[in-house]
DRENDO-1510 file (C-alpha; in Angstrom, 1 decimal, always signed):
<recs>
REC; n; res; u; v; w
REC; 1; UNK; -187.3; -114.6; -16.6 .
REC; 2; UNK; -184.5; -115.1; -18.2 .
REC; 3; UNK; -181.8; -118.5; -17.1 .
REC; 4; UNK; -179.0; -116.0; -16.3 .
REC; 5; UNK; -181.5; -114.2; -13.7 .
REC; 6; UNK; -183.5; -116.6; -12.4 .
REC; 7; UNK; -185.2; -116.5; -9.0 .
REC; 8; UNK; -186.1; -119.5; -7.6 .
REC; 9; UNK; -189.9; -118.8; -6.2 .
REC; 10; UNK; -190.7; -122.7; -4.8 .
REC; 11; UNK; -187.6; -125.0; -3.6 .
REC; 12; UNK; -186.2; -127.0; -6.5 .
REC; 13; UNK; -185.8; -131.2; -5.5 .
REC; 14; UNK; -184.9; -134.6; -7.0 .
REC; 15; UNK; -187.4; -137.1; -5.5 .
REC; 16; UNK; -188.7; -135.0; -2.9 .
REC; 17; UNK; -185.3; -133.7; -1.5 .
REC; 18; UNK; -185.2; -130.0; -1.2 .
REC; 19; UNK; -181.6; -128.5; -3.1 .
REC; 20; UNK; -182.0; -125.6; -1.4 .
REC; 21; UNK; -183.8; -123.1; +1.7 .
REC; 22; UNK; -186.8; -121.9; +1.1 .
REC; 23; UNK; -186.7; -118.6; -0.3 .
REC; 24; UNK; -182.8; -119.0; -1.7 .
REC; 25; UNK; -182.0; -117.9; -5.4 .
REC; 26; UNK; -179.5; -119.6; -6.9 .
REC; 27; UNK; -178.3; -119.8; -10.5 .
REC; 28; UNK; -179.3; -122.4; -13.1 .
REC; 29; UNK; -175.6; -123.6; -13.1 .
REC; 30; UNK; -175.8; -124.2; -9.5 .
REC; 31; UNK; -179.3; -125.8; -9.1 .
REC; 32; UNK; -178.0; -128.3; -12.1 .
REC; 33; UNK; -174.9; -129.0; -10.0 .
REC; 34; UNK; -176.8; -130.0; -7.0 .
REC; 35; UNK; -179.8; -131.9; -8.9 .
REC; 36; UNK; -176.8; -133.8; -10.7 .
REC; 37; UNK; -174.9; -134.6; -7.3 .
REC; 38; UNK; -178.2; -135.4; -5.4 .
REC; 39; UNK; -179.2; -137.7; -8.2 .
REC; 40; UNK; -175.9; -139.6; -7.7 .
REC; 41; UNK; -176.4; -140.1; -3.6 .
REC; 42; UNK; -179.6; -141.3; -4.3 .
REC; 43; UNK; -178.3; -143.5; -6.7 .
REC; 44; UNK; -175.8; -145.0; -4.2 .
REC; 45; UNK; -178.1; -145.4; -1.2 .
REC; 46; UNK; -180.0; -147.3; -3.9 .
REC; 47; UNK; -177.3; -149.8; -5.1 .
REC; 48; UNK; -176.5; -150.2; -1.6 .
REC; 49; UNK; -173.0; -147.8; -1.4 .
REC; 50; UNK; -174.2; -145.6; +0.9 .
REC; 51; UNK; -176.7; -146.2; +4.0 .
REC; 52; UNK; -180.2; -145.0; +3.7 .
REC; 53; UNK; -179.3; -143.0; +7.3 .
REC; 54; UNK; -177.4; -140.6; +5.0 .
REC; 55; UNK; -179.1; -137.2; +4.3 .
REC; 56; UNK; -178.8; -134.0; +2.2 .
REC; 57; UNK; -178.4; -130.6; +3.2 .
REC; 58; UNK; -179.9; -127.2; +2.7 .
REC; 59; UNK; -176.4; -126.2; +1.6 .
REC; 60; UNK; -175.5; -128.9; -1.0 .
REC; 61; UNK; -172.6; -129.9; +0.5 .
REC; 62; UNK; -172.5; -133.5; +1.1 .
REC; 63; UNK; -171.2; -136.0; +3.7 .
REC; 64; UNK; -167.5; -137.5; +3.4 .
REC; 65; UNK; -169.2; -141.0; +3.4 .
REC; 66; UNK; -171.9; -139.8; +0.5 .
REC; 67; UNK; -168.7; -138.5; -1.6 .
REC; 68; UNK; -166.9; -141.7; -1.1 .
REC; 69; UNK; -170.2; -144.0; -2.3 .
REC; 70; UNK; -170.4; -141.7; -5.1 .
REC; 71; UNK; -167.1; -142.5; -6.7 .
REC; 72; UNK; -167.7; -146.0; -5.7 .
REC; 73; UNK; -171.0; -145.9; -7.8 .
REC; 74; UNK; -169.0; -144.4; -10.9 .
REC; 75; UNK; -166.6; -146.5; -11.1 .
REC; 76; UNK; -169.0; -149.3; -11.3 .
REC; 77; UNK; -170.9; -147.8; -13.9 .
REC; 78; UNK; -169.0; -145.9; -16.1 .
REC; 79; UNK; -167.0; -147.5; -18.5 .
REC; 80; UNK; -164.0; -145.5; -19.7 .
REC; 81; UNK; -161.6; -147.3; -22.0 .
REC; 82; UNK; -158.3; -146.7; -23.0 .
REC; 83; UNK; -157.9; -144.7; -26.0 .
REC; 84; UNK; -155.8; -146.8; -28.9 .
REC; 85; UNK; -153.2; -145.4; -30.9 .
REC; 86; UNK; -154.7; -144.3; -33.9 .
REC; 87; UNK; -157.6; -142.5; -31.8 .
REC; 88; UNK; -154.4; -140.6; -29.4 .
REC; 89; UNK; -152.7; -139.7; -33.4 .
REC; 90; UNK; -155.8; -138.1; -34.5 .
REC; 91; UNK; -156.6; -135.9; -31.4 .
REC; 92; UNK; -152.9; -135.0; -31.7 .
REC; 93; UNK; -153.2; -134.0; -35.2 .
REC; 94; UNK; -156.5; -131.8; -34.4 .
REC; 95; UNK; -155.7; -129.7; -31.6 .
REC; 96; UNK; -151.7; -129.7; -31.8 .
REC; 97; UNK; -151.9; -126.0; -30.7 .
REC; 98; UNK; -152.7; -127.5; -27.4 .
REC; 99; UNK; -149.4; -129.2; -27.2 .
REC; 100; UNK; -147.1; -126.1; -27.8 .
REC; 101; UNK; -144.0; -125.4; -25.4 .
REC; 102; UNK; -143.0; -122.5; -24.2 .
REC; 103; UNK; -146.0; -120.7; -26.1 .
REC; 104; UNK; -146.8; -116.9; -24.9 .
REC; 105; UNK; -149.7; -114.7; -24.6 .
REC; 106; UNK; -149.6; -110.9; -23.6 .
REC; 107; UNK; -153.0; -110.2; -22.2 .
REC; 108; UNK; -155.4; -107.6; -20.1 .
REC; 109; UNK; -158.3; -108.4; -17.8 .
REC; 110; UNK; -161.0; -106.3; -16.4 .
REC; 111; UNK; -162.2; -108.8; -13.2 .
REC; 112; UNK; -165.1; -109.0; -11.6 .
REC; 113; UNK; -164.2; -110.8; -8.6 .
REC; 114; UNK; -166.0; -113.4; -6.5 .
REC; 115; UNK; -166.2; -112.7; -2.9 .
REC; 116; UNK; -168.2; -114.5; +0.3 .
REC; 117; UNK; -171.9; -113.5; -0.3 .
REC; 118; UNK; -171.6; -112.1; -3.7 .
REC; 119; UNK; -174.5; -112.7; -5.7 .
REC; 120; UNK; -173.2; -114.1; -8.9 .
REC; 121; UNK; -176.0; -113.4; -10.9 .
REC; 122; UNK; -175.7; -109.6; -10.6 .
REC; 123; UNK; -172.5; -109.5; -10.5 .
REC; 124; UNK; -172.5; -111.3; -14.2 .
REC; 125; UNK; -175.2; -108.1; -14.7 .
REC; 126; UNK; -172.9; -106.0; -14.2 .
REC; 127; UNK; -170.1; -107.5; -16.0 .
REC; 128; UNK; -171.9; -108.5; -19.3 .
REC; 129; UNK; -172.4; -104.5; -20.4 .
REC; 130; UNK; -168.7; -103.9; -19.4 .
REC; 131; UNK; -167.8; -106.6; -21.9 .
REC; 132; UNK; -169.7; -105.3; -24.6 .
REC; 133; UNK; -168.9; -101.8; -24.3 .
REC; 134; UNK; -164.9; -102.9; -25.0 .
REC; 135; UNK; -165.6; -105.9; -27.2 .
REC; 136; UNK; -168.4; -103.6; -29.6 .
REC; 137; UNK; -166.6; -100.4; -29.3 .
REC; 138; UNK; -166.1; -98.6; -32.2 .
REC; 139; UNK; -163.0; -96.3; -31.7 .
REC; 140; UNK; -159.6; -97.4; -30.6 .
REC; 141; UNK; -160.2; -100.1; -27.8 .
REC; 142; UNK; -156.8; -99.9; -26.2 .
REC; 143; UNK; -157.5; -97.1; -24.7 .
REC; 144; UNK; -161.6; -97.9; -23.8 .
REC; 145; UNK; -160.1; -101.2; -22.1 .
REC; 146; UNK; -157.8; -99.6; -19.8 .
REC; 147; UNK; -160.4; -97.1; -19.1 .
REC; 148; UNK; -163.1; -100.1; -17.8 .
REC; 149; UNK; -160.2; -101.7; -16.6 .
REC; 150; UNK; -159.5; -98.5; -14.2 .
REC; 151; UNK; -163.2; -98.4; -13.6 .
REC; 152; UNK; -164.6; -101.3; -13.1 .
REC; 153; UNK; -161.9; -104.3; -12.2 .
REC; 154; UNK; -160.9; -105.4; -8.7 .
REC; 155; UNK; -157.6; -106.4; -9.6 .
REC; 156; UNK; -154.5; -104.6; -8.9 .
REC; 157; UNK; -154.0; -104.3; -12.5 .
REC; 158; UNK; -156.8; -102.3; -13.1 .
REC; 159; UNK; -154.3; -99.6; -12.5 .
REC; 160; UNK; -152.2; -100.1; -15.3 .
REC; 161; UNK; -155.1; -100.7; -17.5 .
REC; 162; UNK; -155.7; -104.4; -16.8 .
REC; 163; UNK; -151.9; -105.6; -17.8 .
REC; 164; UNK; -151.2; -109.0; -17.0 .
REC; 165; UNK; -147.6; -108.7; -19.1 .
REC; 166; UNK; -146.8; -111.9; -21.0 .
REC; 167; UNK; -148.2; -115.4; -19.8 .
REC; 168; UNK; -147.1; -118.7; -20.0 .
REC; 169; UNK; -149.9; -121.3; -19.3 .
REC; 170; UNK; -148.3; -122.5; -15.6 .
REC; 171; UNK; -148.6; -118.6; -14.6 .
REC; 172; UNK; -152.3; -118.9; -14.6 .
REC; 173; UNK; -155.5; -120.7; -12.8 .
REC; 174; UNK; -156.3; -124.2; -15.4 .
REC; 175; UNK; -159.3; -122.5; -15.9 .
REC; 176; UNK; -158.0; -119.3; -17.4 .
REC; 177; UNK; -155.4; -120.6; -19.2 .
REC; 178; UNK; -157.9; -123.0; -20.9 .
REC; 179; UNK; -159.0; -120.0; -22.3 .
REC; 180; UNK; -156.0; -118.1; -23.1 .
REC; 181; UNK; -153.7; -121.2; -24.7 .
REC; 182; UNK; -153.6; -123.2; -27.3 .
REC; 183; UNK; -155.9; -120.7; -29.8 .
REC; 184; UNK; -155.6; -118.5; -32.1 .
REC; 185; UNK; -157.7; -115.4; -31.0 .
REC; 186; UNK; -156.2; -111.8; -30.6 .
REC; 187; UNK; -158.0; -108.8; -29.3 .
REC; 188; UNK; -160.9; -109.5; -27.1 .
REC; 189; UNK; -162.1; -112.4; -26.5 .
REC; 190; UNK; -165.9; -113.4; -27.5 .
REC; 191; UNK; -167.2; -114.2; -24.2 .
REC; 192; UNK; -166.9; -113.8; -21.1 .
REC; 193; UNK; -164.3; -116.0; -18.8 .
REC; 194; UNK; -164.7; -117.3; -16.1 .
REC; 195; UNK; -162.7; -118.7; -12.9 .
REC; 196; UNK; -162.2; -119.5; -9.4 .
REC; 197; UNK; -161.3; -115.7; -9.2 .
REC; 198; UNK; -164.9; -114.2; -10.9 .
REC; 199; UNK; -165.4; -113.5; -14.2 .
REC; 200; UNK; -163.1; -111.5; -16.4 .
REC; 201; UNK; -163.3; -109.5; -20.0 .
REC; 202; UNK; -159.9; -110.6; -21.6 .
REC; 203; UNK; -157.7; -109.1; -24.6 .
REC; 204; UNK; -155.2; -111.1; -26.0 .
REC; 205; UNK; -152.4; -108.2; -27.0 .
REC; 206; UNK; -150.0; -110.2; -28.3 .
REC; 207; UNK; -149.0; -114.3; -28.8 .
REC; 208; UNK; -146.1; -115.9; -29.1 .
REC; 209; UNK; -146.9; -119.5; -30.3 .
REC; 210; UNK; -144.3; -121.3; -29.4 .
REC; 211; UNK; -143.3; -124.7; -30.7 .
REC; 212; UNK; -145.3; -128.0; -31.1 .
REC; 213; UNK; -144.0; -130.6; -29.1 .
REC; 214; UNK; -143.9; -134.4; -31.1 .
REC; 215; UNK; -146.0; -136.9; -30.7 .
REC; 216; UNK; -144.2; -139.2; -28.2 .
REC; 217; UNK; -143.3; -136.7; -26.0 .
REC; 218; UNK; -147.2; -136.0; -25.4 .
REC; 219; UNK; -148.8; -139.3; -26.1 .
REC; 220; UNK; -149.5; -139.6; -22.4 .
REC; 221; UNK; -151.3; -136.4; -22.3 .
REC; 222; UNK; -153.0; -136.9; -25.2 .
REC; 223; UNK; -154.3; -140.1; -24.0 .
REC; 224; UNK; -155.1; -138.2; -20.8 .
REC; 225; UNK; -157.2; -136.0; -22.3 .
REC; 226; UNK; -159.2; -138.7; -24.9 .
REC; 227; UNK; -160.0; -140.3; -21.3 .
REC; 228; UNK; -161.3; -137.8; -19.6 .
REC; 229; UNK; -163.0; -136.7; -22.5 .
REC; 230; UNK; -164.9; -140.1; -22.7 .
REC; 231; UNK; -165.6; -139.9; -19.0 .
REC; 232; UNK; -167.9; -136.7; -19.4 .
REC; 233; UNK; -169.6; -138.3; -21.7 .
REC; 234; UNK; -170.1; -141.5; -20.0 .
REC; 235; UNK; -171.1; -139.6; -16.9 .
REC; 236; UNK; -173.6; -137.3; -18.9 .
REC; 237; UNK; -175.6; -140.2; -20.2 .
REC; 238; UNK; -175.5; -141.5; -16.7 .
REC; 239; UNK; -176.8; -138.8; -15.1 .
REC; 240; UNK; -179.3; -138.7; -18.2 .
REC; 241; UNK; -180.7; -142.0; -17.2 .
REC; 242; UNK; -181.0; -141.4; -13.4 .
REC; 243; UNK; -182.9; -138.0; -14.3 .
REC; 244; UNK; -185.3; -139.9; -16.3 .
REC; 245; UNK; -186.5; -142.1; -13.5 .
REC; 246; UNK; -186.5; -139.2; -10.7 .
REC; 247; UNK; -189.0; -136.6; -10.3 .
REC; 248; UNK; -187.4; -133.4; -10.2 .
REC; 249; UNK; -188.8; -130.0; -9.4 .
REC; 250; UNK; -187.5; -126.3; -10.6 .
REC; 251; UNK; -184.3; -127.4; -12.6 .
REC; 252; UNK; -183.8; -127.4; -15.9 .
REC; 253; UNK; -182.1; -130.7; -16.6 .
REC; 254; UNK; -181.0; -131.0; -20.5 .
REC; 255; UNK; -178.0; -128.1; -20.2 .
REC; 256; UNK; -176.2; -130.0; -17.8 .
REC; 257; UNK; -172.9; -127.9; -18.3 .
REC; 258; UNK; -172.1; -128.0; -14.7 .
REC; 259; UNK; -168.6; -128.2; -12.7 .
REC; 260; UNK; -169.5; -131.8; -12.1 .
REC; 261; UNK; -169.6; -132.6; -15.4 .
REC; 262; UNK; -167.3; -130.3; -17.4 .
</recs>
């Protein structure tokens, strides 16, 4: 059984509470988000944020109240300082292709989009062989792209061959453009992408790099993103800890690359 496939045959819990129905299959990115987010109610019913009347659901999703304690409970505990000077300069200096302007891409997607009810783990089955038969392709993949793009994508693009035109980063999901900006990668890209759309296969045509912006205009962002950065970190070892003293069933704990934590 492989992670990307995996059928879950008994319920998966954190101390005893089930993360899903009986009989459900979700994925392992899913089962770590809800471990993760049940480990934290716990943890506030514990420290006294939220009362011990407070229960979890089948479904994952939790109360209003048990959100609430949550973010009560990690602002108490995680310590997130602010980033000095020198620490801002040398993010700056690392990843300044992250603070172009007006910086272009000329793209094509092939997606595989996420309905109600779709079961993401096939639908990643069936994406995965699309990728590779336009990323591996050994003849002239301009034309094997817009042929899977014709084929296989659910985008009205797909009838121009997956054309997107040329992109700025504020013409696209954070997500995707995460992806797409700030790099140096033409052709397509080496994995899959993925976004509150489905996944796509991407090919970067064309870039335009645009111009890096100077340090002062950006030191807030930079800052910004030394914070966050030192957040997911903070709140990795957290949930680390609290996984240590639970007993959890059916989730694979140490890859916790999860939307609550990225």
């Amino acid at each position: 059984m492989t992670e990307a496939t995996i059928a879950v045959r008994a319920v998966a819990s954190v101390n005893g509470v089930a993360l899903h129905r009986p009989g459900e299959a979700l994925s392992p990115e899913e089962l770590r988000q809800r471990a993760c987010t049940e480990l934290l109610r716990q943890a506030a019913q514990a420290a006294g944020l939220l009362a011990a009347s407070d229960n979890a659901t089948a479904d994952g999703v939790i109360s209003e109240s048990a959100s609430a304690a949550i973010d009560a409970l990690l602002d108490r505990n995680l310590d997130v300082p602010e980033p000095s000077e020198e620490a801002c300069r040398r993010h700056y200096a690392a990843c300044q292709a992250a603070y172009r302007s007006d910086e272009r891409v000329r793209a094509r997607h092939i997606l595989f989009a996420i309905t109600p009810g779709v079961d993401v783990a096939a639908m990643r089955r069936r994406a995965e062989p699309v990728y590779l038969g336009v990323r591996c392709h050994d003849g002239d993949v301009s034309d094997r792209f817009a042929e899977a793009a014709r084929k296989w994508s659910n985008c009205p693009s797909g009838a121009d061959g997956g054309d997107l035109g040329w992109l700025r980063a504020e013409d696209c999901a954070p997500e995707f453009a995460r992806e797409l900006f700030g790099r140096n990668e033409v052709g397509v890209l080496p994995r899959l992408v993925h976004s509150r759309f489905g996944l796509h296969v991407v090919e970067v045509v064309e870039r335009e790099p645009g111009v890096v912006r100077p340090f002062e205009s950006v030191r807030g962002a930079v800052a910004m993103a030394l914070r966050q950065q030192t957040y997911v970190t903070a709140l990795r070892q957290f949930l680390s800890i609290l996984a240590g003293g639970a007993a959890i069933e059916g989730v694979e704990m140490d890859a916790a690359e999860t939307p609550l934590v990225q």
